[in-house]
Residue frames relative to the residue before (quaternion, step in Angstrom):
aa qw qx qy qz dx dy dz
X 1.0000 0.0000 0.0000 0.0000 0.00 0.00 0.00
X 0.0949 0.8351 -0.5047 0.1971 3.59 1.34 0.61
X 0.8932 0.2532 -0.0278 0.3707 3.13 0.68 -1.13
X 0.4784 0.6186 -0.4963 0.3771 3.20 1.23 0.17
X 0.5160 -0.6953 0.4674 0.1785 3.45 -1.42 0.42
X 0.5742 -0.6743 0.3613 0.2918 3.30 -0.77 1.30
X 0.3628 -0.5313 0.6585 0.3904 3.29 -1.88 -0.26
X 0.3792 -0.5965 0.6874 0.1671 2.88 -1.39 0.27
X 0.4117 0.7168 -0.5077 0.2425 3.96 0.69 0.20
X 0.1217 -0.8458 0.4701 0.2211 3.72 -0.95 0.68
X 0.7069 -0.6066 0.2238 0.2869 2.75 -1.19 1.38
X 0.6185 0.6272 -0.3150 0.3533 3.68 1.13 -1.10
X 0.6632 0.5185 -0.1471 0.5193 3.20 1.39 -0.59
X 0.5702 0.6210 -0.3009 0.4458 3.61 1.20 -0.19
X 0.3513 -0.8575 0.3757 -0.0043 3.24 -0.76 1.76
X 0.2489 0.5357 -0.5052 0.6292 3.01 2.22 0.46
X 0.6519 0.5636 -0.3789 0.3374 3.77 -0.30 -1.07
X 0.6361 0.4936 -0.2938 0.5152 3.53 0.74 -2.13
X 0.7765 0.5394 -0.2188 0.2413 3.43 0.02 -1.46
X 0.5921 0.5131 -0.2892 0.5500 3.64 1.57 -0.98
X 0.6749 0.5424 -0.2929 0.4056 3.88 0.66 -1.14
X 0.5535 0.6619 -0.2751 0.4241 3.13 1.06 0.15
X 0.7808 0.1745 -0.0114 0.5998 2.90 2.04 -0.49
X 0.7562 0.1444 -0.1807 0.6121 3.03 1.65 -0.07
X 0.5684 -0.6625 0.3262 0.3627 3.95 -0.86 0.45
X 0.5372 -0.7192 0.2210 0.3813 3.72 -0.29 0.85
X 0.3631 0.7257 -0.3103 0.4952 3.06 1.76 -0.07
X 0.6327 0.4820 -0.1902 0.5755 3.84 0.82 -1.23
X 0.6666 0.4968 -0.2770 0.4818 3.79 0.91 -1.64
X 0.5682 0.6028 -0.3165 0.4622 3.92 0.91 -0.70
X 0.5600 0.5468 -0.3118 0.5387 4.03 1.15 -0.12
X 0.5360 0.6193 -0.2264 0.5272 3.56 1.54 -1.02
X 0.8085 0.4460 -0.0501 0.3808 3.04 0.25 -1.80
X 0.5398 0.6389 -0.2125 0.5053 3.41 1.61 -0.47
X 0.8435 0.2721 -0.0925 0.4537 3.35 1.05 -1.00
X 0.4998 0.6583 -0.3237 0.4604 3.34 1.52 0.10
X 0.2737 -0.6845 0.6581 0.1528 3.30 -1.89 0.39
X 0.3051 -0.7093 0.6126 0.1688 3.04 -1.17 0.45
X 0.0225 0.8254 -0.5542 0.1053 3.79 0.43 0.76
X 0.3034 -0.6071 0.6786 0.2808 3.86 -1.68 0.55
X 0.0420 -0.7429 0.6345 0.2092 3.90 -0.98 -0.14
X 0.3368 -0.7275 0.5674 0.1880 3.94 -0.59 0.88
X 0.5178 -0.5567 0.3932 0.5171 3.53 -0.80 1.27
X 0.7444 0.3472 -0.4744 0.3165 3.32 -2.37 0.08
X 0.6437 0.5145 -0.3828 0.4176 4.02 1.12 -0.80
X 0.4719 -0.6628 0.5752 0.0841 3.12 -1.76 1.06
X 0.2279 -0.7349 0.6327 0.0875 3.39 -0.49 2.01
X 0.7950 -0.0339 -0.0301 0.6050 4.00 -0.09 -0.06
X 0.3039 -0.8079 0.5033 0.0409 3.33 -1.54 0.79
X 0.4088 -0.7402 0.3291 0.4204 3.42 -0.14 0.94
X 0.8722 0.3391 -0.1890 0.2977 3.68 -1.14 0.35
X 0.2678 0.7076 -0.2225 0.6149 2.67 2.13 -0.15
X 0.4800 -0.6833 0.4848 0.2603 3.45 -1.40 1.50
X 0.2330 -0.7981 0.4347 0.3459 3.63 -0.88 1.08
X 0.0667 0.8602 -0.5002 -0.0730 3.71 -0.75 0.87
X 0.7040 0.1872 -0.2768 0.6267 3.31 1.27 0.70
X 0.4857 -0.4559 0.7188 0.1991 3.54 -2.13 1.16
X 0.0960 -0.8019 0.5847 0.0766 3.74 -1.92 0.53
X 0.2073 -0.8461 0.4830 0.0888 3.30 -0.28 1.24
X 0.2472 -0.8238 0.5066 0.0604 3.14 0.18 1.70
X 0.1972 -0.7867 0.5832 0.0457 3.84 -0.05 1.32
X 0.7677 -0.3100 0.1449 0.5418 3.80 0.93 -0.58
X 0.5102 0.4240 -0.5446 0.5132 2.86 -1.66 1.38
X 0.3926 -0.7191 0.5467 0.1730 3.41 -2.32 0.67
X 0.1070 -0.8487 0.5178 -0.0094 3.41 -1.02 0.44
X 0.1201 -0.8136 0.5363 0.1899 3.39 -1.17 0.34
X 0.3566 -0.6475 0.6532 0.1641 3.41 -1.54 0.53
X 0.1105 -0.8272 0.5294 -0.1528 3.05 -0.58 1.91
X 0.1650 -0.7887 0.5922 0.0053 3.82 -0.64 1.10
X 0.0224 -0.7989 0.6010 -0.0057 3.58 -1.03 1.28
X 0.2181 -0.9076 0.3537 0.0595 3.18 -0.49 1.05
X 0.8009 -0.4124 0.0677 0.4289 3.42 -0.19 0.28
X 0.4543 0.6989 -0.2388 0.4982 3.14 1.79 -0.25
X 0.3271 -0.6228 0.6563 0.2726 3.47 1.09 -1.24
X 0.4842 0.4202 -0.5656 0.5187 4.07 1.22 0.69
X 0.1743 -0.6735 0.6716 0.2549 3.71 -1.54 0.53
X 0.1231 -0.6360 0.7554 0.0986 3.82 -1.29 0.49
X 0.5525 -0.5862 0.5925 0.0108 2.76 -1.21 1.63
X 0.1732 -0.7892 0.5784 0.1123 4.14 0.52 1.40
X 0.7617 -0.1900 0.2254 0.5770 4.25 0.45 -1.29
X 0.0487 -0.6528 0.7384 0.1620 3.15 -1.51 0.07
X 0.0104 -0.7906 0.5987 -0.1283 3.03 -1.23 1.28
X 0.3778 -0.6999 0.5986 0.0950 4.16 -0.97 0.97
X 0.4685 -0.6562 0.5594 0.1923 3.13 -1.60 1.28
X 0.4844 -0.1463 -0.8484 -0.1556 0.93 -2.89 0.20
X 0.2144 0.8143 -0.4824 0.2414 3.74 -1.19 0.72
X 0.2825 -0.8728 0.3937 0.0590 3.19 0.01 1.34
X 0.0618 0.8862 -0.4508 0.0873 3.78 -0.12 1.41
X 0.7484 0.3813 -0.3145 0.4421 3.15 -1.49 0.58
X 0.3670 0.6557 -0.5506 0.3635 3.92 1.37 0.58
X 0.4609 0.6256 -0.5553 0.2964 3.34 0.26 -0.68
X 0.6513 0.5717 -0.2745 0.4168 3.83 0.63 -1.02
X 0.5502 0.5230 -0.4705 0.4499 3.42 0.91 -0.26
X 0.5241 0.6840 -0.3030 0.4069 3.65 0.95 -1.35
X 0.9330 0.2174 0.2141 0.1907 2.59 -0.67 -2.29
X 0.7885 0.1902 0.0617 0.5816 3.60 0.93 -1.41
X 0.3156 -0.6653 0.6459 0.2013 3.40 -1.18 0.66
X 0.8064 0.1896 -0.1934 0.5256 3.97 0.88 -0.06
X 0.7940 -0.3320 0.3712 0.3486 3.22 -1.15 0.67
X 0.1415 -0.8438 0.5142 -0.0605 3.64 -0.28 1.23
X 0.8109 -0.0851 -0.0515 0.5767 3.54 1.94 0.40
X 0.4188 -0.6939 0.4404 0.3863 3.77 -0.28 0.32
X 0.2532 -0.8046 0.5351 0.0474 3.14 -1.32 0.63
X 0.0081 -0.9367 0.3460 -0.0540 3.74 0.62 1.15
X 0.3313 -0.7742 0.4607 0.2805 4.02 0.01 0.41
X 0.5890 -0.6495 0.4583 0.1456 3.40 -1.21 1.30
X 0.7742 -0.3332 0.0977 0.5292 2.62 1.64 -1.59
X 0.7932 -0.2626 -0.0457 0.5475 3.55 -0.47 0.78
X 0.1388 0.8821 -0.4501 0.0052 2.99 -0.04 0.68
X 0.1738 0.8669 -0.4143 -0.2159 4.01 -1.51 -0.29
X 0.5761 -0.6489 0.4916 -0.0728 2.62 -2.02 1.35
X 0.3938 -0.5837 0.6938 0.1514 3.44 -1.91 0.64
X 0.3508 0.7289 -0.5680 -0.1520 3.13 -0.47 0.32
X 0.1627 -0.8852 0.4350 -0.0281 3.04 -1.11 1.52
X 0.7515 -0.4853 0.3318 0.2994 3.18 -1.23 1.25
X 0.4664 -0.6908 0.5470 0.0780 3.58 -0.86 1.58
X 0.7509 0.4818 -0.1316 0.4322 3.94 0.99 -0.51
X 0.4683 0.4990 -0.3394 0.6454 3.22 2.06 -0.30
X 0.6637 0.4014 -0.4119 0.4782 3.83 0.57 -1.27
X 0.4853 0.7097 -0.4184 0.2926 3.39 0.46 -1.17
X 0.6620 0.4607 -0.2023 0.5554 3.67 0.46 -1.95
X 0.6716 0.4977 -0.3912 0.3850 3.79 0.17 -1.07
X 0.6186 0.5927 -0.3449 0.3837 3.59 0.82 -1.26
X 0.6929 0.4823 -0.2425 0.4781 3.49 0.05 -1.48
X 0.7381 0.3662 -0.2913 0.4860 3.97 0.25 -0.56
X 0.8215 -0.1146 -0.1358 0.5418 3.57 0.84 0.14
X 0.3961 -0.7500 0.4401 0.2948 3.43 -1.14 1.06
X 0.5574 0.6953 -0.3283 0.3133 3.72 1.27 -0.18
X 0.5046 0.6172 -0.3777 0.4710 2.88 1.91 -0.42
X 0.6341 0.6149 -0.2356 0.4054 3.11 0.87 -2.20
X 0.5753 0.4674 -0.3284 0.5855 4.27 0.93 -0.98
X 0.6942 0.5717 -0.3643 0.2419 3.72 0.09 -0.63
X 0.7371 0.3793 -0.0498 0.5570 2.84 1.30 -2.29
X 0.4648 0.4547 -0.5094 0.5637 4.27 1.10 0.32
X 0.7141 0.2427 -0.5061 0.4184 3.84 -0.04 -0.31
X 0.6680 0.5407 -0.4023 0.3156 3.90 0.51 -0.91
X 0.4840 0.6313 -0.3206 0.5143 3.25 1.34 -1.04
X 0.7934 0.5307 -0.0016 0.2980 3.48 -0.14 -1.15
X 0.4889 0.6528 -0.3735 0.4420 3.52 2.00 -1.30
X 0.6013 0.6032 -0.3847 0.3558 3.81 0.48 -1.76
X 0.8390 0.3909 -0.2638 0.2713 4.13 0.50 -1.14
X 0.6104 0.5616 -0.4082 0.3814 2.81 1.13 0.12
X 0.6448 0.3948 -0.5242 0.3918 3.58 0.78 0.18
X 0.3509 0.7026 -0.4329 0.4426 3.81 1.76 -0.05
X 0.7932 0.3276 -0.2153 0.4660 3.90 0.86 -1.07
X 0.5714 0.5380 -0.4339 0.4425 3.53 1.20 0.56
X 0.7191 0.5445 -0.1420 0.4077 2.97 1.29 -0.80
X 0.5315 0.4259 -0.3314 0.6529 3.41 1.98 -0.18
X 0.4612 0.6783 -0.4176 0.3909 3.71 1.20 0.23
X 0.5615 0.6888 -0.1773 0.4228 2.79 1.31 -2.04
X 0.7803 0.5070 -0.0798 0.3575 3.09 0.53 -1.97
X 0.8240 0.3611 -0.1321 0.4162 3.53 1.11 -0.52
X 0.7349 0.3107 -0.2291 0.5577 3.25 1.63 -0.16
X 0.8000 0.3994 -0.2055 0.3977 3.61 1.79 0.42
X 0.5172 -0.5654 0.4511 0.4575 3.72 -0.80 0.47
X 0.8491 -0.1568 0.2890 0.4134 3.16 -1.71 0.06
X 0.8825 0.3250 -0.0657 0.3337 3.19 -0.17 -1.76
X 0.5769 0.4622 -0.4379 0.5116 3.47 1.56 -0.20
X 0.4665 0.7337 -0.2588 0.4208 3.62 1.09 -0.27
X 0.6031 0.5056 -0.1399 0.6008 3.37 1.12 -1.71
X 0.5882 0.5578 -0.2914 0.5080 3.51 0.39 -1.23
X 0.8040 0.3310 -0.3225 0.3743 3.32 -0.10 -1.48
X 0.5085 0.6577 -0.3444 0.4362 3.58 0.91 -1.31
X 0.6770 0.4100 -0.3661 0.4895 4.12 0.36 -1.13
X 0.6951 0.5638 -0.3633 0.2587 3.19 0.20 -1.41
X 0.5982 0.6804 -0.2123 0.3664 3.16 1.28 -1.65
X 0.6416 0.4109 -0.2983 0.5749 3.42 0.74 -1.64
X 0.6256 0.5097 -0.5406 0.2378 3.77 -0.42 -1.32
X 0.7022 0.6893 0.0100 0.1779 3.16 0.82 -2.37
X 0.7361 -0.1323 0.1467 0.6474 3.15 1.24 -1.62
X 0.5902 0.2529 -0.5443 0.5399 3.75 0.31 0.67
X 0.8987 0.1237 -0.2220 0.3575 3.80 -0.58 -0.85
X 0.4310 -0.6652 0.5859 0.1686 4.26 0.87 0.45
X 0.7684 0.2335 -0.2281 0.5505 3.41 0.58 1.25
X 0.5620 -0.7067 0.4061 0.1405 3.18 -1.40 0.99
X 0.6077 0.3026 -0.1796 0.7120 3.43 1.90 -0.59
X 0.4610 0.7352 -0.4956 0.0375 3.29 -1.01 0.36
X 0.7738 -0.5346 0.2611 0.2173 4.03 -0.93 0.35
X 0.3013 -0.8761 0.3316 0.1782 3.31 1.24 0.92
X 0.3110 -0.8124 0.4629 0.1701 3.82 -0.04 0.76
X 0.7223 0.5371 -0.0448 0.4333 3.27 1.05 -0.45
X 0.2341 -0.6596 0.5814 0.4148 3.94 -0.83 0.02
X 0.6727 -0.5241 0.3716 0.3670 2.93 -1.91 0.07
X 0.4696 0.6651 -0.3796 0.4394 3.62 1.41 -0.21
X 0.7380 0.3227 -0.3028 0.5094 3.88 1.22 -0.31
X 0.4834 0.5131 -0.5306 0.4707 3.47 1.29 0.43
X 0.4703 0.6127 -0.4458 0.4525 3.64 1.28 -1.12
X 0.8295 0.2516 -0.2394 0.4374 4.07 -0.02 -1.13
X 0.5775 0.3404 -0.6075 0.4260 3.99 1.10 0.19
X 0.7213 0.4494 -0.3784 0.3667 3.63 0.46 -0.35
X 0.4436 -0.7074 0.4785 0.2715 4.07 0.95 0.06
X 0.5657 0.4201 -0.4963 0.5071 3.72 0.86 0.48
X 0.7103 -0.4999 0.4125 0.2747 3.44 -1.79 -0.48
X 0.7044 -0.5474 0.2678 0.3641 3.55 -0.81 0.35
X 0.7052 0.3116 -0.3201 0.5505 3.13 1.16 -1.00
X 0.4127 0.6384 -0.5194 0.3904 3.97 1.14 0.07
X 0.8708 0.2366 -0.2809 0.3267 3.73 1.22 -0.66
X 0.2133 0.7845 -0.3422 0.4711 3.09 1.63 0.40
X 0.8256 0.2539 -0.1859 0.4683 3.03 0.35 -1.62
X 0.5758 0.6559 -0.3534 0.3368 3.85 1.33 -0.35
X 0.6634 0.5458 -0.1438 0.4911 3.21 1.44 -1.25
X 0.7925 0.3203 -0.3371 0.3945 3.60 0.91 -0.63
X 0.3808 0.6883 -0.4153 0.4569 3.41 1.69 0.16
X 0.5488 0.6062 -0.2143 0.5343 3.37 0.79 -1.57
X 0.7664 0.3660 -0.2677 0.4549 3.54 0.31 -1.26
X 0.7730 0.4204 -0.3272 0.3444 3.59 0.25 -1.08
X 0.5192 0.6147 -0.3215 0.4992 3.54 1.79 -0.35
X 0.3796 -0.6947 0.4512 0.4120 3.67 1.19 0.02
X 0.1850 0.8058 -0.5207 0.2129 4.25 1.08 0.11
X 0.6910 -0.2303 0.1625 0.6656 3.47 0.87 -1.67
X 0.6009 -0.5967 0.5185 0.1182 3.39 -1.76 0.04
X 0.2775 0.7754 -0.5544 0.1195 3.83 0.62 0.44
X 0.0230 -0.8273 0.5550 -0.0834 3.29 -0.85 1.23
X 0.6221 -0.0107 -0.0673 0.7800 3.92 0.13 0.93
X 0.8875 -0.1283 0.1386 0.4203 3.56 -1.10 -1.78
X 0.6542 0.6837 -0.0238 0.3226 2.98 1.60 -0.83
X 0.0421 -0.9308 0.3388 -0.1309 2.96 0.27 1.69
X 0.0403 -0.8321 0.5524 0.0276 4.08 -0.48 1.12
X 0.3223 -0.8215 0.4213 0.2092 3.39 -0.94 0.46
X 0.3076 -0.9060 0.2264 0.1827 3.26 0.49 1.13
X 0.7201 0.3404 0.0753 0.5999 3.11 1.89 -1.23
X 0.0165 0.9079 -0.4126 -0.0719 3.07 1.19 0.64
X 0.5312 0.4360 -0.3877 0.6143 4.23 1.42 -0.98
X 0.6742 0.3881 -0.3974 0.4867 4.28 -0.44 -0.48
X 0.5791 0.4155 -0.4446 0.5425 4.12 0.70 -0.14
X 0.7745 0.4078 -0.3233 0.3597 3.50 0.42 -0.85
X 0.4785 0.6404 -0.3450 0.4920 3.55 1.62 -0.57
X 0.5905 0.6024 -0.1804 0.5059 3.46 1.04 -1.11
X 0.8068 0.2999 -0.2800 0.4251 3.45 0.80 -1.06
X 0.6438 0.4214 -0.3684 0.5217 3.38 0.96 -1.03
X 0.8382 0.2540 -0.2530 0.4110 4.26 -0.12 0.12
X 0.3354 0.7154 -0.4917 0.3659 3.55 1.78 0.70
């Protein structure tokens, strides 16, 4: 990473930071802040890698990403995509010594990544921390276990549905907005085939539901999307 190019983000202002002092003395938080980078990633670059030893947590400060799972097959399934601020890849403190999935940026995005052996020290000296960073850790999976809901009790198009709603709702905070992505990674968050979305999206469209023109998607019908989701 010689060459990648710094942030430029200041620390005083960092809501990982706010959020730890709350539980530990900024003095203690200053052990963190030592061992971290502040790093840009350009969309398409891999911020953690699956299988790969895990030796650093990422405080996505801004920008979108996905958490991608390949299985033995050599298929990836697209687990969530989720937008900062947002603290990822804790789970590894817990559970896994390696990278339990890759993490890749939608789009330009930046990050903290911080040193697993600094938090480590922080845990053990107080358990309020250790309670804090399991729920933050942890926030990112729970839209992963709706979406394997999605995936198991719906057709295609309840799927699609769910997948819009999702972005509008909790990655992009808006009902119109600029899809980061092709339609070939909605195809793997949603577990069907490309031309399965294609053919979902221009239905949707010609039904007046939503609007997706080039990247640019608007939801037009936002109550008939939800009708869609809750009986897809």
């Amino acid at each position: 990473m010689s060459d990648r190019q710094h942030s430029r983000y200041d620390c005083n202002e960092c809501t990982f930071r706010a959020l730890s002092c709350r539980m530990i003395a900024p003095e203690e938080f200053e052990l963190v802040r030592r061992t971290s980078q502040q790093l840009l990633f350009k969309k398409g670059e891999t911020i953690l890698k699956q299988g790969v030893k895990a030796t650093n947590l990422v405080y996505l400060h801004k920008g979108i990403v996905k958490f991608t799972f390949e299985n033995e097959a050599g298929k990836t399934i697209i687990l969530t995509i989720v937008t900062g601020p947002i603290l990822l890849g804790g789970a590894n403190l817990f559970f896994k010594e390696i990278n339990l999935f890759s993490l890749v940026a939608l789009e330009d995005c930046e990050a903290c990544l911080i040193d697993s052996k600094a938090i480590k020290k922080l845990l053990v000296n107080s358990g309020k921390y250790a309670i804090m960073m399991f729920e933050e850790s942890t926030e990112m999976f729970k839209s992963a276990i709706f979406n394997f809901i999605s995936l198991a009790h719906k057709q295609v198009h309840g799927r699609i549905a769910d997948i819009i709603i999702y972005l509008a709702d909790q990655v992009y905070k808006s009902h119109k907005f600029t899809v980061s992505f092709t339609k070939k990674e909605i195809s793997e968050f949603a577990a069907c085939s490309h031309e399965n979305v294609i053919t979902t999206l221009s239905k949707m469209n010609k039904e007046g539901i939503i609007s997706f023109e080039g990247k640019v998607l608007e939801i037009k019908d936002y109550k008939k999307l939800l009708e869609i989701s809750k009986h897809g």
